[in-house]
C-alpha positions in Angstrom: 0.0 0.0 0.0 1.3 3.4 -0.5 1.7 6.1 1.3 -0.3 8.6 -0.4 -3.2 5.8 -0.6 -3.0 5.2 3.1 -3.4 8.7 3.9 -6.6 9.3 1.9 -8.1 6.4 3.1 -7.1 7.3 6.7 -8.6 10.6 5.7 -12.1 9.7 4.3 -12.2 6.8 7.1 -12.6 10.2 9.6 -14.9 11.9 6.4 -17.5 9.7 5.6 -19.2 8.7 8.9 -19.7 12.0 9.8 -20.7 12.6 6.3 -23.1 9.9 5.3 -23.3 8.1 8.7 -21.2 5.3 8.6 -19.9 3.4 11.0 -16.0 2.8 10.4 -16.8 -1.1 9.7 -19.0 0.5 7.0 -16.1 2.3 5.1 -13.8 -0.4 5.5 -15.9 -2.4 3.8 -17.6 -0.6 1.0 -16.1 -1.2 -2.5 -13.9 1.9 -3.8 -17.1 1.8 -6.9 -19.7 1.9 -4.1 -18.1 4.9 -1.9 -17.7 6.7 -5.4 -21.0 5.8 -6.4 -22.3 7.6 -3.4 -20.2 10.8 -3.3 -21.1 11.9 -7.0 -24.7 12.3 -5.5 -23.5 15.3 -3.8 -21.5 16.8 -6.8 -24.6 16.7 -9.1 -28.1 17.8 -7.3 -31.2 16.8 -9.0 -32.2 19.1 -12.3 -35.6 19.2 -10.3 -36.5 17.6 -6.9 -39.3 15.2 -6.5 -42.8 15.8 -7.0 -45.6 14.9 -4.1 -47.1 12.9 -6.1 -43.4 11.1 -7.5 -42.7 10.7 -3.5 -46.0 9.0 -2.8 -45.3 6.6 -6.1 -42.7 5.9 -4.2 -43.4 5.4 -0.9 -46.1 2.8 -2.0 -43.7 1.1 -4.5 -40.3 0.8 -1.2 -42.5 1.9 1.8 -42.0 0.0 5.6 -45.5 0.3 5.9 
């Protein structure tokens, strides 16, 4: 491992639970696609957030209830 990848990923292991929630097993164990995945959310917000009527398509469709 090299140095300059070991201090990023120290780095980002201190990040990303405050960020997103994670606990440290969490980062350690997410795929470098998945954490990337994830962050490129926040770079590029929605042209246009979701309708009412969208959100209630979807709470039937994934609800808990």
């Amino acid at each position: 491992m090299s140095d300059l990848f070991a201090h990023g990923a120290s780095r980002l292991s201190g990040l990303i639970p405050r960020l997103l929630g994670w606990r440290p097993d969490d980062f350690w164990h997410a795929t470098p696609a998945e954490l990337a995945a994830i962050l490129t959310t926040f770079e590029q917000p929605a042209e246009q957030p979701l309708t009412r009527t969208e959100f209630d398509q979807l709470l039937e469709r994934f609800g808990d209830a």
